[in-house]
MARTITI-941081 format. One record per residue (C-alpha): x, y, z; residue in one letter; residue number from 1. Coordinates in Angstrom, 1 decimal, padded with zeros to 4 digits. Layout:
REM MARTITI-941081
<node x="X" y="Y" z="Z" res="A" n="NUM"/>
...
This chain:
REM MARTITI-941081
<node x="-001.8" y="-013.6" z="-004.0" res="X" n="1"/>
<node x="000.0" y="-016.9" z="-004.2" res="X" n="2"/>
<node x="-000.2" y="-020.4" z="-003.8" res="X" n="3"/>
<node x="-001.9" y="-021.4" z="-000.4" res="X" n="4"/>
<node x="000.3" y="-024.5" z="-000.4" res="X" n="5"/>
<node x="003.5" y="-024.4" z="002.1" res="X" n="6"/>
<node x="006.3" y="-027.1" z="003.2" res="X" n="7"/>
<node x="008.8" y="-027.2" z="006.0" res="X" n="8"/>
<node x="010.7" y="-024.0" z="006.2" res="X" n="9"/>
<node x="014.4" y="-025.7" z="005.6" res="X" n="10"/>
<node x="013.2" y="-025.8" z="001.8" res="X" n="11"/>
<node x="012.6" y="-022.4" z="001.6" res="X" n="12"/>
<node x="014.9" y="-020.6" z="-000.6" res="X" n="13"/>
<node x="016.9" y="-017.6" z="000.8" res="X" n="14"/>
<node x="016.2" y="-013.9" z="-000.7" res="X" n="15"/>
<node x="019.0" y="-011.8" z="-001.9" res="X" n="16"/>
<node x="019.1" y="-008.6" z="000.1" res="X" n="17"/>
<node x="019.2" y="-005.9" z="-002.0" res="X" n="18"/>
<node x="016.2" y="-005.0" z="-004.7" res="X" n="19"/>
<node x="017.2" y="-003.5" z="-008.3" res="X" n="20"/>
<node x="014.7" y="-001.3" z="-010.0" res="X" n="21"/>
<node x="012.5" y="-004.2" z="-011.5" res="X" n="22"/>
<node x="011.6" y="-005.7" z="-008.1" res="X" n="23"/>
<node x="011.0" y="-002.3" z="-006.9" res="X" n="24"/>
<node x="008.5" y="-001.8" z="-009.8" res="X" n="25"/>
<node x="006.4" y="-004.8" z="-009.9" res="X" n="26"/>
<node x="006.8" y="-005.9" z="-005.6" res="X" n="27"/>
<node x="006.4" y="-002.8" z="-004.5" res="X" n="28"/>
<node x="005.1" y="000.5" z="-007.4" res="X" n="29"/>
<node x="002.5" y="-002.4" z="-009.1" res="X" n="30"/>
<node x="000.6" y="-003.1" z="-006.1" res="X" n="31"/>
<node x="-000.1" y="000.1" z="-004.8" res="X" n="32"/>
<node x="-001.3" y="001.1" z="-008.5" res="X" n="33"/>
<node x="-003.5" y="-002.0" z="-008.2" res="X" n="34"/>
<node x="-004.7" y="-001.0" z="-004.8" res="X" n="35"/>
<node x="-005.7" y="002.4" z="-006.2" res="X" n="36"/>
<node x="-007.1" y="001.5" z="-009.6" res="X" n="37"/>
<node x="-009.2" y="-001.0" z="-007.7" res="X" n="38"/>
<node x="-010.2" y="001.1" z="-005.1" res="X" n="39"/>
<node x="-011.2" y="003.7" z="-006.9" res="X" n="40"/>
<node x="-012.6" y="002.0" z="-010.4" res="X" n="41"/>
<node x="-015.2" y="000.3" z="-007.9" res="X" n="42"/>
<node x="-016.0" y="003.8" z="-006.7" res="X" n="43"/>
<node x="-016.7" y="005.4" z="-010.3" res="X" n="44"/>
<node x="-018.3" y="002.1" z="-011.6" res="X" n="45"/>
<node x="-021.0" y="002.7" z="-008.6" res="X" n="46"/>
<node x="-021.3" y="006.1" z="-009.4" res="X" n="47"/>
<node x="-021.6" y="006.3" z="-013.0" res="X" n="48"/>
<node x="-022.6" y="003.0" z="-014.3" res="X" n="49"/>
<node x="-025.1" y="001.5" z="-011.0" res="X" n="50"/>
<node x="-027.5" y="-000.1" z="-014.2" res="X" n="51"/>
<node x="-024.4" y="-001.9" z="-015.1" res="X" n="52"/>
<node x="-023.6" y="-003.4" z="-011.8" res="X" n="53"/>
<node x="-024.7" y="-006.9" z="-012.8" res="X" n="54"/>
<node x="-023.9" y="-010.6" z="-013.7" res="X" n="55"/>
<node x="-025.8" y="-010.1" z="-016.8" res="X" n="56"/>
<node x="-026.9" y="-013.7" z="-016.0" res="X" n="57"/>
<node x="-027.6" y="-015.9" z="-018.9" res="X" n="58"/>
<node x="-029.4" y="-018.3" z="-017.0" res="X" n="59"/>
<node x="-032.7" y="-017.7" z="-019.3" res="X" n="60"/>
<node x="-030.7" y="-019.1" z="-022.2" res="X" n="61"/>
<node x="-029.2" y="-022.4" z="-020.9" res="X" n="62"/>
<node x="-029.3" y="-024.2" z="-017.4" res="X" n="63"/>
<node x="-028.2" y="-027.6" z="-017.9" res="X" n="64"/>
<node x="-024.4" y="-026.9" z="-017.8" res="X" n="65"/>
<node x="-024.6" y="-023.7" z="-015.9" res="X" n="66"/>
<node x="-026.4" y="-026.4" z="-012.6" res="X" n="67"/>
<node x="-023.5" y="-027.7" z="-012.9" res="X" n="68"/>
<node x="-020.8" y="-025.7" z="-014.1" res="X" n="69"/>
<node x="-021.4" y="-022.7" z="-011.8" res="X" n="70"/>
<node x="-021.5" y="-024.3" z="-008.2" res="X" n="71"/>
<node x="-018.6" y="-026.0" z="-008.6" res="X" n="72"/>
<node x="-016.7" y="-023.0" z="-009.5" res="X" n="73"/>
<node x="-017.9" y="-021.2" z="-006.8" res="X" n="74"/>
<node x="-017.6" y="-023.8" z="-003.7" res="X" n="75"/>
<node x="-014.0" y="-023.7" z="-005.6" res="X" n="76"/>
<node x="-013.0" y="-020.3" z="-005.7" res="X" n="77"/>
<node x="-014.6" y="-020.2" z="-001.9" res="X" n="78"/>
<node x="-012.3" y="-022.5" z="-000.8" res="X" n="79"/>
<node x="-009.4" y="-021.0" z="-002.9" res="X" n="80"/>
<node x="-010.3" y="-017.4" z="-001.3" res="X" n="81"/>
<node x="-010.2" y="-018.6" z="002.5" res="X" n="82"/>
<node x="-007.2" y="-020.7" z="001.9" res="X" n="83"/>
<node x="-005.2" y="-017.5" z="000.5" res="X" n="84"/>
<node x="-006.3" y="-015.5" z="003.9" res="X" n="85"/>
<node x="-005.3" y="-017.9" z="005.8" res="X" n="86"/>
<node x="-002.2" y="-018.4" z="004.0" res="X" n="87"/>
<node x="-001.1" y="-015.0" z="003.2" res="X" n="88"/>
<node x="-002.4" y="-012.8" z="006.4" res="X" n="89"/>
<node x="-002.2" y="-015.3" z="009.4" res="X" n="90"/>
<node x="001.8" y="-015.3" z="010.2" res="X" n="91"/>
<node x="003.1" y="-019.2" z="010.3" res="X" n="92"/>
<node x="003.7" y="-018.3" z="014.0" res="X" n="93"/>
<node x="000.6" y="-017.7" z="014.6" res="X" n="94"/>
<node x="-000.5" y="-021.2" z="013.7" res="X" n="95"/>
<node x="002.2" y="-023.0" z="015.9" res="X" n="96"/>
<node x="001.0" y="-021.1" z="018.7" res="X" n="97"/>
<node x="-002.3" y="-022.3" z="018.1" res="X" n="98"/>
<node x="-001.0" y="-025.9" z="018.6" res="X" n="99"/>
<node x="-001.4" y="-026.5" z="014.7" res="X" n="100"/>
<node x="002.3" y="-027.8" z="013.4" res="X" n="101"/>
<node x="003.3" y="-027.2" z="010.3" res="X" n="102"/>
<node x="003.4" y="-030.1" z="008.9" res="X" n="103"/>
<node x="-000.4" y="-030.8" z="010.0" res="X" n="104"/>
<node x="-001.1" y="-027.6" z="008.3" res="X" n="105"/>
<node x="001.1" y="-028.3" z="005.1" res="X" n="106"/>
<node x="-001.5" y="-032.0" z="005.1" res="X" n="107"/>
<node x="-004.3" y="-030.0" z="005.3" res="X" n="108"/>
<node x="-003.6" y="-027.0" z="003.0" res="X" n="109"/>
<node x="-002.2" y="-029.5" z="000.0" res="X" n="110"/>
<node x="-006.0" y="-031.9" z="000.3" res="X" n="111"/>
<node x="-007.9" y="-028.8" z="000.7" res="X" n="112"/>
<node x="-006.2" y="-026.9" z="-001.8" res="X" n="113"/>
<node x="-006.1" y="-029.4" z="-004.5" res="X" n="114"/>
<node x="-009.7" y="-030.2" z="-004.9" res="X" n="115"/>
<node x="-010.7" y="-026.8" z="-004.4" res="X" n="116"/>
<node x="-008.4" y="-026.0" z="-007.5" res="X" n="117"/>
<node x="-009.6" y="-028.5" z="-009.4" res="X" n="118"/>
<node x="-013.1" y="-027.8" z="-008.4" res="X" n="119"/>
<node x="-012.4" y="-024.1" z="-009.4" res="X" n="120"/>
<node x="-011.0" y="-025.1" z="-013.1" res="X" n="121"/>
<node x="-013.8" y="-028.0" z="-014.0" res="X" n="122"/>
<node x="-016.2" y="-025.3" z="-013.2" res="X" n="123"/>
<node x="-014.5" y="-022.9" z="-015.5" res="X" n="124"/>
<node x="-013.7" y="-024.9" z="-018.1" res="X" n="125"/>
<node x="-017.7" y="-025.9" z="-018.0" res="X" n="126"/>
<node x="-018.6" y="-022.6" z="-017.8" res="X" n="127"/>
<node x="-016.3" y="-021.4" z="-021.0" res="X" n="128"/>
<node x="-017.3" y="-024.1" z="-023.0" res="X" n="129"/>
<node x="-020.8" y="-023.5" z="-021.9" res="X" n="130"/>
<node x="-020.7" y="-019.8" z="-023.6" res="X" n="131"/>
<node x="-018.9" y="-021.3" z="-026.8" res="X" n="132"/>
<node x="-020.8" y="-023.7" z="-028.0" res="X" n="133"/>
<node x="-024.5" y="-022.3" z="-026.6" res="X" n="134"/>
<node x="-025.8" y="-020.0" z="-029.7" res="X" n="135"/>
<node x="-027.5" y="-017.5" z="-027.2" res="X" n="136"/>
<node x="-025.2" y="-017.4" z="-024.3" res="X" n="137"/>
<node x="-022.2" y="-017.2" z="-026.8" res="X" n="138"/>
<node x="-024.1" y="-014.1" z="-028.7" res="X" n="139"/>
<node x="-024.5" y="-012.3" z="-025.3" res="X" n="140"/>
<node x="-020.5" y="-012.5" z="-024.0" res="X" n="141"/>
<node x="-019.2" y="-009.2" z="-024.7" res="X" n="142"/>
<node x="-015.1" y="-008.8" z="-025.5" res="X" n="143"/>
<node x="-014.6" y="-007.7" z="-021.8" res="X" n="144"/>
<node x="-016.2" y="-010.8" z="-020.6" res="X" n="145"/>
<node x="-013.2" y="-012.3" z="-022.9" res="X" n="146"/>
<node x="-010.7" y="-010.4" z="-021.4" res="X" n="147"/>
<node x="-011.9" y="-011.3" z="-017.6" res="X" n="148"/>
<node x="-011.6" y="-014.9" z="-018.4" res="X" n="149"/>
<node x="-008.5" y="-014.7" z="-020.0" res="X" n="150"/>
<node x="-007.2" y="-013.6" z="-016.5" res="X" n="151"/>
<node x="-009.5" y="-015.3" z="-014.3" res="X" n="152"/>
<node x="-008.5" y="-018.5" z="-016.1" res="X" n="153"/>
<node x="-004.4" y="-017.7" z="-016.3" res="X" n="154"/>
<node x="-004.6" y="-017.0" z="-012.6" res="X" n="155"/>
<node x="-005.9" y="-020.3" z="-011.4" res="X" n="156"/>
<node x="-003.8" y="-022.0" z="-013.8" res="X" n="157"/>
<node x="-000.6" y="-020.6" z="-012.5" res="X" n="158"/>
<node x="-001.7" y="-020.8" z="-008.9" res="X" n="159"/>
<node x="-002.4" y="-024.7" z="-009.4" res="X" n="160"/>
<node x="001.0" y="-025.1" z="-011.4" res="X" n="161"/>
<node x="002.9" y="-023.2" z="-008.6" res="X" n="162"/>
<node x="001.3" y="-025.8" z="-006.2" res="X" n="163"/>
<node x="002.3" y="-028.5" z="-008.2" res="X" n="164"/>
<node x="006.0" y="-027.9" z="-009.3" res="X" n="165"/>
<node x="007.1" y="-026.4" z="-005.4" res="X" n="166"/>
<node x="005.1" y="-029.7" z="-003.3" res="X" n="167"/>
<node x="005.6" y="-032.4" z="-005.9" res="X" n="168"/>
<node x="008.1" y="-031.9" z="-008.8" res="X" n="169"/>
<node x="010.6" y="-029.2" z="-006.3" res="X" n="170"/>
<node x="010.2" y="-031.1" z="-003.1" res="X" n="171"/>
<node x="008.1" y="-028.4" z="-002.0" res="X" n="172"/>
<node x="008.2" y="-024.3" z="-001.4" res="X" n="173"/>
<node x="007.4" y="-022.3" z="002.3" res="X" n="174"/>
<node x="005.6" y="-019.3" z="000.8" res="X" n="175"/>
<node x="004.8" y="-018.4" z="004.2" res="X" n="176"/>
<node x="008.4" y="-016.9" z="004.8" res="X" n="177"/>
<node x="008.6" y="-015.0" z="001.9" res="X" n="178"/>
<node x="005.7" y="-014.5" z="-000.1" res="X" n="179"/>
<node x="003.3" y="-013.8" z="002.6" res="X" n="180"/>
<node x="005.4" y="-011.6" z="005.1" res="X" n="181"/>
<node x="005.6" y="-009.2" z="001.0" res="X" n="182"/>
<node x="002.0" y="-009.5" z="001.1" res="X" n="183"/>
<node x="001.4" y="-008.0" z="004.9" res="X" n="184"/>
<node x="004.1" y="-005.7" z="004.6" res="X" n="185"/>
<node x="002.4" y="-004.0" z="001.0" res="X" n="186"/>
<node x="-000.6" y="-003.3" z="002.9" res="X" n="187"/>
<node x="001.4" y="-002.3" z="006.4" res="X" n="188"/>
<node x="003.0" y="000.4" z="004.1" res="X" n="189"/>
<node x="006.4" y="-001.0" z="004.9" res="X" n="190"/>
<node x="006.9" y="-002.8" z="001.5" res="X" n="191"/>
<node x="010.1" y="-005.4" z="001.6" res="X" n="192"/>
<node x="010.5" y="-006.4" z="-002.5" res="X" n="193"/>
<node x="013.6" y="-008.5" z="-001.6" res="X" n="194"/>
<node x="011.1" y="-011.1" z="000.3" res="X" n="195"/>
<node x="009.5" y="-011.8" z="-003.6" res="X" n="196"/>
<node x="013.2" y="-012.3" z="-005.2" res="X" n="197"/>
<node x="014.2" y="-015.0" z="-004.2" res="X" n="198"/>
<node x="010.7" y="-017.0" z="-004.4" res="X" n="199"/>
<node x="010.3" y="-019.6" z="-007.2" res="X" n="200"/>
<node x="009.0" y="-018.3" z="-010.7" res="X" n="201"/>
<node x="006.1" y="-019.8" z="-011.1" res="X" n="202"/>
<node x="004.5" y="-017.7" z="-007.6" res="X" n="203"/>
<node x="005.9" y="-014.2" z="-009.5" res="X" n="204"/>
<node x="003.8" y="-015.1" z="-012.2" res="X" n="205"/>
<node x="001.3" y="-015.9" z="-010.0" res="X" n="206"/>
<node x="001.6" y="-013.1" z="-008.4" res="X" n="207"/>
<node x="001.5" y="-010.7" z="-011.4" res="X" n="208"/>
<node x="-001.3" y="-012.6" z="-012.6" res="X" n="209"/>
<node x="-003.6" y="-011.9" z="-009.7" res="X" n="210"/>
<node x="-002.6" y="-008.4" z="-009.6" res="X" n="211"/>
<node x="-003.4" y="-008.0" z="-013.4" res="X" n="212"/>
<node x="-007.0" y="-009.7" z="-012.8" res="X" n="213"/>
<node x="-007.7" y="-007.1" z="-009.5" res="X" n="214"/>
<node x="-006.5" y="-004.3" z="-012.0" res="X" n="215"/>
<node x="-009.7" y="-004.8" z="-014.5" res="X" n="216"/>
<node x="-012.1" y="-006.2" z="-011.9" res="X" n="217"/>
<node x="-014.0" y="-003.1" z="-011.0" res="X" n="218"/>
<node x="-015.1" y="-002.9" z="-015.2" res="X" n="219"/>
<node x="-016.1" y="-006.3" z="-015.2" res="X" n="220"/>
<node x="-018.7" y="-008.0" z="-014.3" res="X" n="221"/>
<node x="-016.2" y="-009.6" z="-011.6" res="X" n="222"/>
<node x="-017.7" y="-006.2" z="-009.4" res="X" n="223"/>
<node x="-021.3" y="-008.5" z="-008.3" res="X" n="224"/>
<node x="-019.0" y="-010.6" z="-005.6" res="X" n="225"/>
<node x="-018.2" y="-007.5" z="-003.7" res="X" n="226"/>
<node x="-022.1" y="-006.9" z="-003.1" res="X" n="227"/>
<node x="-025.2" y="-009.1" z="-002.0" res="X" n="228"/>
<node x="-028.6" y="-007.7" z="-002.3" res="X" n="229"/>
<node x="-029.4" y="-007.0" z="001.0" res="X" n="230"/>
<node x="-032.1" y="-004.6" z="000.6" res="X" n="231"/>
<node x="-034.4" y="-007.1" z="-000.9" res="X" n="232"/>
<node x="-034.8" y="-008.2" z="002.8" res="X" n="233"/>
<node x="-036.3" y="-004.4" z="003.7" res="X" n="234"/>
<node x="-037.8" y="-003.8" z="000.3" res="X" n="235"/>
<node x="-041.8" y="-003.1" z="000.3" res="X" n="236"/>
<node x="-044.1" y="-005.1" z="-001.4" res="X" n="237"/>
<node x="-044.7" y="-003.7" z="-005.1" res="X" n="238"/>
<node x="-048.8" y="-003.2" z="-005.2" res="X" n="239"/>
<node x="-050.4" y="-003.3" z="-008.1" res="X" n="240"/>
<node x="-053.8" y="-001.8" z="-008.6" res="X" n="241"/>
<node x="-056.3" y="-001.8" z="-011.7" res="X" n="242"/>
<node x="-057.6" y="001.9" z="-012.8" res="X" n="243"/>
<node x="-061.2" y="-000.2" z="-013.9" res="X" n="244"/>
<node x="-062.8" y="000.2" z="-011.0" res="X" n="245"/>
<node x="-065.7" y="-002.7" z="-012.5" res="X" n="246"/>
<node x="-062.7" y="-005.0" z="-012.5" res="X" n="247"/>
<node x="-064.5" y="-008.9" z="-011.9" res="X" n="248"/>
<node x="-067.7" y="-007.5" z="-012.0" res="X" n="249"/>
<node x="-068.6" y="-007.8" z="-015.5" res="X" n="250"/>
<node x="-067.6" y="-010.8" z="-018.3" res="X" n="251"/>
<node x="-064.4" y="-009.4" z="-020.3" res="X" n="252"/>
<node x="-065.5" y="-008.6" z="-024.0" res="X" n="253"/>
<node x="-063.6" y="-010.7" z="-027.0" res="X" n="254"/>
<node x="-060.9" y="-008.7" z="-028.7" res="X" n="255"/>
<node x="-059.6" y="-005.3" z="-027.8" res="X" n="256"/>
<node x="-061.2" y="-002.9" z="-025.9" res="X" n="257"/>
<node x="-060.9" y="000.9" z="-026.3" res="X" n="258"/>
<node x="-059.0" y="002.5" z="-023.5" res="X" n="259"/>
<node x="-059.1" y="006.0" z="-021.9" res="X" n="260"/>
């Protein structure tokens, strides 16, 4: 993942040929161990732990920052999500041929972008706060819901600081030529590592960051985006049916009532 920001292509920075054994480790051995770890750690946390499979929603306990804080995150991260597809598997010439230009896209990608980041970190930042200063909500966070936002939070910080330094501060960045053709080629099994070297800093971290968060997200409670509960749709009516068969028949007695 990277920053779904881009500028002309002259500004692009040229890669150095030639990987040494650290790119090789974290652009082309860490991803495929995050593939796998996420692949599989979704299939054994269906398996063995289906109960667990949850939100563990805390709406019971407070609502009046969670109306608030939670849709915002979400039409953020939304917005975040289909901007990285678009950004990281539609080739740039793919766009042109579509008749959008780049700068038009480069418009479009900085508005949209930008207030869906900082839709995506006001929500956060409600919703953190939310669970630190709410008694109940705050008692029911376990330390891996710690850890997730650690990440989730670090993430969208350096994706939105990698925006900011390579459009505004850098005169801008064209991940598309770089950090996007490392992305297809990863999951076309022809890795290239020396696409990543010579991109700016802040879209490794980036990067590294996002490949951390997908590591621990199938034992979090990250897991509930990859499923929707579908079979409510089918699901039969639960029927409930009284064993006194004089139910409504006769006035109800005060106090308890021996049963058989």
């Amino acid at each position: 993942m990277t920053s779904y920001l881009t500028a002309p292509a002259a500004l692009a920075a040229p890669a150095p040929a030639e990987p040494g054994g650290w790119d090789i480790l974290l652009w082309v051995v860490l991803p495929y161990v995050t593939i796998v770890v996420f692949v599989l750690g979704h299939i054994w946390r269906y398996r063995y732990d289906k109960f667990g499979w949850t939100t563990r929603s805390s709406q019971l306990y407070e609502n009046r920052l969670l109306r608030i804080g939670s849709p915002l995150f979400h039409f953020g991260i939304l917005v975040v999500l289909l901007g990285h597809v678009g950004g990281l598997l539609i080739p740039e010439s793919w766009t042109e041929a579509a008749g959008i230009s780049e700068h038009t896209y480069h418009i479009v990608a900085v508005v949209l972008g930008t207030v869906a980041g900082v839709c995506t970190l006001g929500g956060l930042a409600i919703l953190i706060y939310r669970r630190r200063t709410v008694g109940p909500v705050f008692s029911a966070t376990t330390r891996n819901d710690k850890m997730m936002y650690v990440f989730l939070t670090a993430v969208i910080v350096l994706g939105l600081s990698a925006t900011v330094v390579a459009n505004i501060v850098d005169g801008g960045y064209n991940y598309r030529e770089s950090v996007s053709p490392w992305f297809r080629s990863v999951y076309l099994l022809q890795p290239k590592p020396e696409l990543m070297m010579g991109a700016p800093v802040l879209f490794h971290l980036h990067a590294l960051s996002a490949l951390a968060l997908f590591m621990i997200w199938p034992f979090t409670r990250l897991v509930h985006m990859l499923t929707a509960p579908i079979g409510y749709l089918t699901r039969p009516y639960i029927v409930y049916r009284s064993r006194d068969e004089q139910l409504g028949s006769r006035t109800p007695r005060r106090g308890w009532e021996r049963t058989t």
